[in-house]
N, C-alpha and C positions, 0 to 999 in steps of 0.2 A: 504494500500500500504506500505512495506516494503523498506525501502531504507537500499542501499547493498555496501560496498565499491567493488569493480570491479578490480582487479591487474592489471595492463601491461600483465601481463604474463597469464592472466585468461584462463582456461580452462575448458570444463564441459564435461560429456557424457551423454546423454539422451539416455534409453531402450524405443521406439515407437512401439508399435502395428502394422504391415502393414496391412491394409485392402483389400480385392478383390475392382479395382475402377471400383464399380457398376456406380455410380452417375457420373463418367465420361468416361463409355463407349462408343462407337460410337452407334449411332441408324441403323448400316448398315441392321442388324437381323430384325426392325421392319418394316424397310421401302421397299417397292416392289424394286425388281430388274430393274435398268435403262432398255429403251430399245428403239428400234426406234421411239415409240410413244409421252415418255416421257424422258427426260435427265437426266443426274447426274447431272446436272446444276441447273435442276428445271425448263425448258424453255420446249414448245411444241418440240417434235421431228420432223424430217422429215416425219416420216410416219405417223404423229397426222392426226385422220380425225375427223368428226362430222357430226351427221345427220342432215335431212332439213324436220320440218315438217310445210309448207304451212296450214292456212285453208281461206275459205268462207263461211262465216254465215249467215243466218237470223234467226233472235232471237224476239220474240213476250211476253211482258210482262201484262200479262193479270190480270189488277189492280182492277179486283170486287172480285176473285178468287184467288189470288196470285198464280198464275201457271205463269212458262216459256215453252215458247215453242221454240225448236231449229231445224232447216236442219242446216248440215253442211257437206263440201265438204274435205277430207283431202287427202294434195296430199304430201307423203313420200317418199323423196328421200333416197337411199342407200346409203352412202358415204363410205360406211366399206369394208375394204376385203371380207366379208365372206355373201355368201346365206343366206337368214331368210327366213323358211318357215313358219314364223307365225309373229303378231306383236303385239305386250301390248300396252293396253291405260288403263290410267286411270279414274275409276270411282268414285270420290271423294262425291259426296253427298249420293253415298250408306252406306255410315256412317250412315244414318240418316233412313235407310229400317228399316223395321219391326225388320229381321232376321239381324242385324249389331251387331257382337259379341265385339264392343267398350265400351259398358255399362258394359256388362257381367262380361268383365276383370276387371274392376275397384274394387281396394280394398277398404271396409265398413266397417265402425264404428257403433254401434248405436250410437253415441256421434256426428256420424256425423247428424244427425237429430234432431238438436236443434229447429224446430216449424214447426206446422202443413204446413207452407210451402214446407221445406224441402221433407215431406213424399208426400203430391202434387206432388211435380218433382218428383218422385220416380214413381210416375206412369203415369206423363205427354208423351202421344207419340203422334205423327205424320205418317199421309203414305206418308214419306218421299224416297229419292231415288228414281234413275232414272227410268224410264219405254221406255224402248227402244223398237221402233215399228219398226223401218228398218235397216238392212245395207245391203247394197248395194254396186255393180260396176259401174262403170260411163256408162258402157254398159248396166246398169237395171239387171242384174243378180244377186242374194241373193247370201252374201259370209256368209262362217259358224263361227260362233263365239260361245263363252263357258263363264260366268260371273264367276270369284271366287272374290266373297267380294266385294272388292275396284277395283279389275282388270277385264280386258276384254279380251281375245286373240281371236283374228282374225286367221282365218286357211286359209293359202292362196292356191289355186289350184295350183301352182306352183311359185318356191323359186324366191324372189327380187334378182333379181343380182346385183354386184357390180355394181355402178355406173348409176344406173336403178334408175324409180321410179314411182309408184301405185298411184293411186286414187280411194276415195271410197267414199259413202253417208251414214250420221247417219242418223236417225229422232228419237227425241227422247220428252220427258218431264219431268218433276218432279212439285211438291208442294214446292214452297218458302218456307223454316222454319222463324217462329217467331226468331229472335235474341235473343228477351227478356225473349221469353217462353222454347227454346231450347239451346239456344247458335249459339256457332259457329263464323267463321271468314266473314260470308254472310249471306245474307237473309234480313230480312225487318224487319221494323220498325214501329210500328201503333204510331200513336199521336190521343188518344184520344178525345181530345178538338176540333180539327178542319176536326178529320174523315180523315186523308190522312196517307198517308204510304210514306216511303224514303226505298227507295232499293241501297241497295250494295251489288252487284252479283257477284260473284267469283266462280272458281272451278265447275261453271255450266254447264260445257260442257262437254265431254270423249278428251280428250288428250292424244296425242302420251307417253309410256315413253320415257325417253335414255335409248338410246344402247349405248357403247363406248366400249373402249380397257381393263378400271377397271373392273365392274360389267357385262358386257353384258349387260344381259335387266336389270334398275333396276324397278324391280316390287315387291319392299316391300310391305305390305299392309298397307293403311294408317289406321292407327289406332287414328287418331285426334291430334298428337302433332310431329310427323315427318313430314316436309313440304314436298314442293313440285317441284320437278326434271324433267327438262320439256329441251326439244330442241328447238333452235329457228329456226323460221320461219318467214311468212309475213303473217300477215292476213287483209282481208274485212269482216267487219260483220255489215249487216242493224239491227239496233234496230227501231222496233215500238213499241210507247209507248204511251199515251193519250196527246191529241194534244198541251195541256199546262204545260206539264212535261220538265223540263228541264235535257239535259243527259251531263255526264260525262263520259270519256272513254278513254281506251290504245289509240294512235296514233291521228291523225287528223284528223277534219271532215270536211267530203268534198261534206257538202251540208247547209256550215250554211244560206245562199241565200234564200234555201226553206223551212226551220223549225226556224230562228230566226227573227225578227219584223225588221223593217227597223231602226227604235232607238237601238234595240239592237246592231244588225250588225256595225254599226256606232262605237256604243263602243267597242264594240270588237277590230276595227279596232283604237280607240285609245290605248286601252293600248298596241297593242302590242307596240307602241314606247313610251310606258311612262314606268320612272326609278320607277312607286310608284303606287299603285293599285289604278285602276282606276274601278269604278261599273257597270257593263252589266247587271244585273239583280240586281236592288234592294228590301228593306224591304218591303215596300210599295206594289212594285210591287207584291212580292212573296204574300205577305198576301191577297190580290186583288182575286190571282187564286186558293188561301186556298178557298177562301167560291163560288167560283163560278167555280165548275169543269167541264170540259170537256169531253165529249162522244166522240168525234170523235179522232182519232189517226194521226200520224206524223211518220213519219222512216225516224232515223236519220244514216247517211251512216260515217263509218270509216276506215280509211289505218294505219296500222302497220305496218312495213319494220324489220325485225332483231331483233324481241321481241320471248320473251318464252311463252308469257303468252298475257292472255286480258281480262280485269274486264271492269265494268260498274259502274254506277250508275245513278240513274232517281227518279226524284221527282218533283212536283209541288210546294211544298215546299224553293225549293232552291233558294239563293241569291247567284249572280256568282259574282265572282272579279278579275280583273288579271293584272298582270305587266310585263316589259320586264326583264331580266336577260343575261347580254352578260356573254358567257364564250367563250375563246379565241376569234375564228370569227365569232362565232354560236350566233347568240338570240337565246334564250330558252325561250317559254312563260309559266309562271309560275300563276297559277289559283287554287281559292278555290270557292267550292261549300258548303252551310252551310243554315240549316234553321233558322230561325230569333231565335231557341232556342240556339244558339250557339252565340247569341250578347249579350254584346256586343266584348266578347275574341277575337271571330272568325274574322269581320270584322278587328280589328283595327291590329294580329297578322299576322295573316295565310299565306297570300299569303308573306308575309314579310318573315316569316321563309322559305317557300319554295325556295324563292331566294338568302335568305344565305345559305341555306344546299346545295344546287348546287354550288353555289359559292364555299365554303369552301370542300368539298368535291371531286371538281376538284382540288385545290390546292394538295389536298394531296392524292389522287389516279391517277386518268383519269379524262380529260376532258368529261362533259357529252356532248353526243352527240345527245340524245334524240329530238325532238321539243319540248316538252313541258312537266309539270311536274305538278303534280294535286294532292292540298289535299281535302277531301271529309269531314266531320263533321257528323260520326255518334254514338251515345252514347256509351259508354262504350267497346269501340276495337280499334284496333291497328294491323291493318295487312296492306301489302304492296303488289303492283304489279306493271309492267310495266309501267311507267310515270303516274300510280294514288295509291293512300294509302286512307285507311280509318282508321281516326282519332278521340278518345274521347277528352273529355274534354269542359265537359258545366256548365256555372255559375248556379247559383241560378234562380228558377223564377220569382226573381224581379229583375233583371241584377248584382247581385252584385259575386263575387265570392270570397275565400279562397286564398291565397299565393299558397299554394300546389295545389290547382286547376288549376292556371295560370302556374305554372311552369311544372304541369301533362301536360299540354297543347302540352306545347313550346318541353317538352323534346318526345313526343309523334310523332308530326309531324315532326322533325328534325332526328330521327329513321326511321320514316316510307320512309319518303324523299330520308334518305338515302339507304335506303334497294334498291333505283336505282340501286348501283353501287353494290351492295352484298345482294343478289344474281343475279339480272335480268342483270350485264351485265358480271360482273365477276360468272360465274353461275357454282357454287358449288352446288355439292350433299347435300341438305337439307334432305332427307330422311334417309341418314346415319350419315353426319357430321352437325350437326346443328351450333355449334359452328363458323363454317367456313364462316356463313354467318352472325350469331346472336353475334358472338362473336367482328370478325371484324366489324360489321358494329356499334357496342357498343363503341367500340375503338373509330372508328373517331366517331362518335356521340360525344365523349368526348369532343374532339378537334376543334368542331362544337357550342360547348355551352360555352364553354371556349372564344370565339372571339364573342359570342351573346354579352354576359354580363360578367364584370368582374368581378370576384369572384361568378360566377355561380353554384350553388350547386349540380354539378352532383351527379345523386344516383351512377352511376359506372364510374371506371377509374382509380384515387386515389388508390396507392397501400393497402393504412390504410382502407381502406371499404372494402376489400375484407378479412381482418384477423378474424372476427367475424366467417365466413363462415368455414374458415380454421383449424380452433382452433375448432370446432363442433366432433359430434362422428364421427367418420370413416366409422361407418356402414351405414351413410347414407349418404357418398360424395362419389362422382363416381369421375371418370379421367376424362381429358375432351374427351380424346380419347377414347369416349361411342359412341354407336348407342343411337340417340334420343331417341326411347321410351322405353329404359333403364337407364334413367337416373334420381337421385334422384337431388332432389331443379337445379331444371330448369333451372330457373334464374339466380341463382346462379353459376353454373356448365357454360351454354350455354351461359349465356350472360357476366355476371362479372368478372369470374376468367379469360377467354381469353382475356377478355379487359382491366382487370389489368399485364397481362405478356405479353401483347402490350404495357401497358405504361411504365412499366418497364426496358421493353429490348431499348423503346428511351429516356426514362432520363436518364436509370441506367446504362446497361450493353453497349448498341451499340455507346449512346448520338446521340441524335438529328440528326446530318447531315447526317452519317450512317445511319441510320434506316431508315431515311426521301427517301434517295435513293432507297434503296431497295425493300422497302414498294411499294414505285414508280414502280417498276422495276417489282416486281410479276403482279399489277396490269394492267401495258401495255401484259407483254407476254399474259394474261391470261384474258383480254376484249375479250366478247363473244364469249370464250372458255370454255370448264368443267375442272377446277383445280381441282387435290385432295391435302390434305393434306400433301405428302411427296410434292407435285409443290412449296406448299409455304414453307415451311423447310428448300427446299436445295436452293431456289430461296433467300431467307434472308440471309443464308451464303454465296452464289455465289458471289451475291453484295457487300458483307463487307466485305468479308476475317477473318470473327469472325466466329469460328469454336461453334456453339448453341444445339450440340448434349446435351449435359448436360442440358441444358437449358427446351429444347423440352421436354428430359427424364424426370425430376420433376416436371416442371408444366404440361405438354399435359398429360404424360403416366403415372402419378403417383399420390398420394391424400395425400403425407408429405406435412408438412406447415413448415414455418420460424421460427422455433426460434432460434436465435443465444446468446448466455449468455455470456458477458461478467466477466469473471471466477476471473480471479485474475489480480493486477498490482505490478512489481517488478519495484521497485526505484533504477539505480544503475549512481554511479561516477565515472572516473579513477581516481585509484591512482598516484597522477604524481609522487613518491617516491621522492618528496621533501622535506626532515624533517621539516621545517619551518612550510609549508604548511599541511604536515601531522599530524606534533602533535598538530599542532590547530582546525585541524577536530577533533582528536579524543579526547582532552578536551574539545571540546563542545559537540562534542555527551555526553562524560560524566557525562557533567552536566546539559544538556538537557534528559538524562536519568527518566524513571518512575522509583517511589518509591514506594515499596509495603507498604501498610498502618502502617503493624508491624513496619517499619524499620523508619518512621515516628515517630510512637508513643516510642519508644526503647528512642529516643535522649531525651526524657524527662523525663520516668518511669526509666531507669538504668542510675544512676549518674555516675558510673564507670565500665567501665570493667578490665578483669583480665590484658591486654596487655597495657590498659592505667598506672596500679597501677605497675607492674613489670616491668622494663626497658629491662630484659632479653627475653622476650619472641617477641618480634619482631628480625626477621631474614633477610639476605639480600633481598628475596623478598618483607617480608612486606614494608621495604628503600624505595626501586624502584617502580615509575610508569608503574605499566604494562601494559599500554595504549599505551605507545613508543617502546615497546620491538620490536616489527616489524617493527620499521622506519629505514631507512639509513640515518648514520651519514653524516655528511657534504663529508667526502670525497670520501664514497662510491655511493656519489650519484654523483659525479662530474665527478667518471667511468663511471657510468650510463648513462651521458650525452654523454660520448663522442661514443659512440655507435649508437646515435640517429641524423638524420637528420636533420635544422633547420623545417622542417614543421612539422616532428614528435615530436618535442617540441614544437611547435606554440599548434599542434594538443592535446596535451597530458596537458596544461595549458589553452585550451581553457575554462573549466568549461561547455563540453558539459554535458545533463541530458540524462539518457537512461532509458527507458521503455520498460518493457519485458511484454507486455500485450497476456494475456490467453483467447482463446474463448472453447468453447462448441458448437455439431450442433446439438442443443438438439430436433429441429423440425424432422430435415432432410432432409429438401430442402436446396442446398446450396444458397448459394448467396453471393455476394458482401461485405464485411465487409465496411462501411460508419463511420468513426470515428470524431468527432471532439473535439478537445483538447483545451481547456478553462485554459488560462495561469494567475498567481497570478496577473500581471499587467491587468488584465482583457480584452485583447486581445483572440483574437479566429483562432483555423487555424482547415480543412477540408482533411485529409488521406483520399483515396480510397484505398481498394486492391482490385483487381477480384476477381471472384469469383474461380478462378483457384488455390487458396491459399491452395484450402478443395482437391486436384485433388491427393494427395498421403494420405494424412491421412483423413479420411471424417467425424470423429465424432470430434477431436480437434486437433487446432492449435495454432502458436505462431506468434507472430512477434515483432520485436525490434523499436521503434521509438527513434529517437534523437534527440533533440534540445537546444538550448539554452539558455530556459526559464522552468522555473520550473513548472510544469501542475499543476494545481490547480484540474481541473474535467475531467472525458472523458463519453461523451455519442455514444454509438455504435446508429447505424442509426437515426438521429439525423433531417433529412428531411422526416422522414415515407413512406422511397422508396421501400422498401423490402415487405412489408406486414408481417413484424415481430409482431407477434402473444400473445407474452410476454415481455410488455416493460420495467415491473419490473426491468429486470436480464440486461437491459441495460447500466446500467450509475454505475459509482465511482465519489464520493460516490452516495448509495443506494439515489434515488430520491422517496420520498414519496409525495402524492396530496389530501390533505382532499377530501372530498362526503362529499356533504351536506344534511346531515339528516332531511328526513319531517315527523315531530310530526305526523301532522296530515295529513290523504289524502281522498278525498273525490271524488267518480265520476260527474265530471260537462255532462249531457246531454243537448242534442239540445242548444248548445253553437250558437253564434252570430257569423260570419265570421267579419274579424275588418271592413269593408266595411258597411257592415249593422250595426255597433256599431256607426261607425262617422256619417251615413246619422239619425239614432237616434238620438244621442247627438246634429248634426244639427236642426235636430226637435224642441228638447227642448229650445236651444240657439232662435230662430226665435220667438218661442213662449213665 
């Protein structure tokens, strides 16, 4: 840092580049034209509609065979302006057919087949996929339909009309996939040891798509990583299952009278008014109907009202637990299903989480409105559905578990949880925008783990976790403004980077209160409604009055990352053109001056010079101090004063310090400059500028700070809000951090979790 004397009179010109303002143009170009459907506001329009697709099920889970078996009734109402002479459902487990071009597309390594395993899967298959044996009119007449892939069209004898609506019969089947053996977000589970299987059923059905006002029909094909876009409706679905299976399912059931035991029932009936999980099926119990199974079958009956979707799950296996959860005037019953392999995590957490993530998720969206909310415990997944999720996260087989197992757990079910509210009630296009639901529902997931435990170690949210990501090659980060299954690092893309420029925009750019509102604000218009992407854009601006076009442009539509370089710092004083005061500044600069080593060593190698030994050779310069030559004598400064106003001499003697600090926008995302200025009394103060600073010139800027303490240090982003990338180039002076060097490293395998280390070391202690 250079310090500068500054004149009263100071002048400068600076020649700037002007740049075309990409980075703060409007996003009018990208985003769809307003229109009756949808607002410039970002609110539904007058002419917003939405379809209704109704079903009734009976669903047969046939446990020696792993088949389902389905009749279902769908009854489609029209709500759109326009005639459909056909209608798309979704076939989702034909992913899994013989002929499913999901594998095919997959790009191969041999690297990717590190053990005889791997080449195993390589040729593991199943006669997977549905096998459709009817569809039908409510009248018994065969309607025509055409299977492409993942999709179904239905050819209707003549067009739905507006405000009309149709009814038809599937009959259908498939083979349960192995989870373990195939993948996938459903299917079953074997437990060796005790011969029983856990089912988690999803996607088993043919489902209506959406139509709407965006896409029309969206009938992308599922290709296994674009979810799934569904209209809400009501449904009844009987599940028969083996008579000692315990089930789980979307909505309520409304026959627990005739399929749970009179002890059960009882409890049931207690937890719904207890504040703390109370047990309806215990360990004990479950393990009882492990070794002594059941032949004969139970159909258990369920209602859905206003849901998109409806999963199951059924096991003999299962230990049920449940508690009540008030959100505003609703009880919400909150219930975990889990086999005794998930204790002892499951029992002492589960249903505990499920009740804060509803909790805390109404805080800061919409209230749920659900009856009840279900996590499910089954190995190694993580997917969500209308008021149930299924959940990993299982200890050791001697009960003990790992830190990151507990906390894979916690953060697992408080995701899934919340996937209630993003997508199943605020119900985003998963199949185009995945972000929209993975991304948001990450966000509050953050803010959800944050009020679990203090100092909770979220993997996303934190702007500093997302720079790793950002700072990568180019060529393999997409925008977030991708179709799912074009999209490189997933995770990263879908779920992290949206949920670090959500947290962002409410520490950084909107702060809290703003954000807080508006967040709110999307969420009401847009409760079991299909938002797109511009709904929520101009619905965060509407609310604030913060114009976030720039905003949306580099993180939504763009793949620059932050780095901002603090460049240079220029030290300057006024001159008060005081001579007193001025030639005492400039003798001490004088003698606080660097001396070059020769000029050093000269005072003692030459005894004399020629101007010391000749008296003639100094001339009125050499006489005179030409440190003063620019000062005003006493009485020219005395004009000087009288020119000036008392506060312009208060001002002008104040010994303000001024700072001309230089950045760099060497990433190209802009942002926020975050400075804080570290004074020699060891005192600390905190400058904001917006991020509006970069809105004329976008590669560098300046700005002047003034104070009245002398800065000792300045660190640009200095709370890790930005997701700056390079934090080198941050601070004056340069900040360097030892790495500590390991000699030696060595791989520790089948390492002890500390759990199994203490119950050890108890061992020994005893003994």
């Amino acid at each position: 840092m250079r310090k500068t004397l500054l004149f009263y009179s100071f002048l400068s010109s600076v020649t700037l580049t002007i740049f075309s303002q990409k980075k703060f143009a409007q996003l009018d170009q990208e985003l769809p034209t307003p229109n009756d459907y949808r607002t410039a506001s970002g609110a539904p329009g007058h002419g917003y509609y939405q379809q209704k697709a109704d079903y009734k099920m009976s669903l047969t889970i046939d446990d020696l065979n792993q088949k389902l078996y389905g009749l279902e009734t769908i009854t489609y109402t029209n709500n759109s302006p326009d005639q459909l002479s056909y209608l798309w459902l979704q076939l989702d487990q034909n992913i899994y057919s013989q002929d499913s071009e999901s594998k095919i597309i997959e790009i191969e390594k041999m690297e990717d087949f590190k053990s005889i395993s791997d080449i195993k899967r390589k040729f593991f298959s199943y006669d997977g996929g549905y096998k459709i044996e009817e569809i039908k009119s409510i009248s018994g007449t065969k309607m025509k339909y055409f299977i492409n892939k993942t999709m179904m069209r239905i050819d209707l004898e003549k067009p739905l009309l507006p405000k009309t609506s149709i009814s038809f019969q599937i009959k259908w089947w498939y083979n349960i996939n192995d989870r373990m053996q195939v993948g996938g977000r459903s299917g079953y589970e074997y437990f060796e040891q005790d011969k029983n299987y856990l089912y988690t059923i999803a996607q088993y059905f043919p489902r209506m798509c959406v139509y709407n006002d965006v896409t029309g029909w969206q009938n992308k094909q599922f290709l296994g990583r674009g979810e799934f876009t569904l209209p809400f409706g009501d449904y009844e679905v009987s599940i028969t299952v083996p008579a000692d299976h315990i089930v789980a399912a979307t909505g309520e059931c409304q026959n627990y009278d005739a399929v749970l035991s009179v002890e059960e029932k009882k409890r049931y009936e207690a937890a719904k008014k207890s504040d703390s999980p109370v047990l309806i099926v215990t360990q004990k119990e479950a393990e009882k109907k492990e070794n002594s199974k059941e032949s004969k079958t139970k159909t258990w009956i369920f209602k859905a009202k206003n849901v998109r979707d409806f999963a199951f799950a059924t096991s003999r296996k299962f230990i049920w637990d449940a508690q009540n959860q008030k959100v505003g005037n609703q009880n919400i019953l909150c219930m975990s299903y889990y086999p005794k392999e998930g204790n002892p995590l499951w029992e002492r957490y589960s249903t505990k989480l499920v009740a804060h993530t509803i909790k805390t998720y109404s805080k800061y969206t919409i209230n749920y409105t659900y009856p009840v909310a279900i996590s499910v415990h089954s190995k190694s997944i993580g997917m969500e559905y209308p008021m149930i999720c299924f959940n990993g996260g299982r200890p050791e087989s001697d009960g003990t578990y790992s830190e990151g197992e507990k906390y894979g757990m916690w953060g697992v079910i408080i995701h899934e949880v919340g996937h209630n509210f993003f997508p199943m009630i605020i119900n985003s296009d998963e199949r185009q925008w995945t972000w929209m639901d993975e991304g948001l529902n990450t966000f509050v997931q953050y803010l959800t783990e944050q009020e679990w435990e203090r100092g909770y170690p979220s993997r996303r949210g934190p702007a500093y976790l997302i720079a790793d990501y950002m700072r990568g090659d180019k060529k393999t980060i997409s925008p977030i403004m991708t179709n799912s299954e074009s999209i490189f690092q997933f995770g990263n893309n879908a779920y992290g980077k949206p949920a670090t420029a959500l947290n962002i925009l409410r520490e950084t750019i909107m702060g809290r209160e703003l954000f807080d509102y508006a967040f709110k604000t999307y969420c009401e218009r847009w409760k079991f409604k299909h938002p797109s992407p511009a709904d929520f854009f101009r619905t965060m601006e509407d609310a604030s009055a913060i114009d976030l076009d720039w905003f949306w442009r580099g993180w939504f539509y763009g793949t620059d990352n932050v780095d901002i370089s603090l460049d240079d710092i220029k030290w300057f004083q006024l001159n008060t053109q005081d001579p007193n005061q001025e030639k005492a500044f400039l003798l001490k600069q004088k003698n606080e001056k660097d001396v070059h080593i020769g000029e050093g060593r000269n005072k003692n190698d030459i005894q004399e010079t020629v101007n010391e030994r000749d008296s003639t050779i100094d001339d009125y310069y050499a006489k005179r101090n030409i440190y003063f030559v620019d000062t005003l004598d006493k009485k020219e400064y005395n004009e000087f004063k009288t020119k000036l106003s008392k506060d312009e001499i208060k001002l002008l003697n104040a010994d303000k310090q001024f700072y001309e600090l230089s950045f760099s926008n060497i990433g190209g995302l802009v942002m926020p400059l975050i400075l804080e200025f570290t004074f020699q009394d060891g005192s600390t103060e905190v400058r904001r500028i917006p991020a509006e600073i970069w809105r004329m010139y976008e590669d560098k800027v300046s700005k002047v700070f003034i104070f009245d303490k002398i800065v000792q240090s300045v660190r640009l982003d200095p709370f890790l809000e930005t997701a700056d990338t390079d934090l080198d180039n941050n601070s004056w002076p340069k900040e360097r951090k030892p790495t500590r060097y390991q000699l030696f490293k060595q791989q520790i395998t089948n390492r002890e979790n500390p759990m199994q280390r203490q119950i050890r070391i108890d061992e020994i202690i005893k003994n």
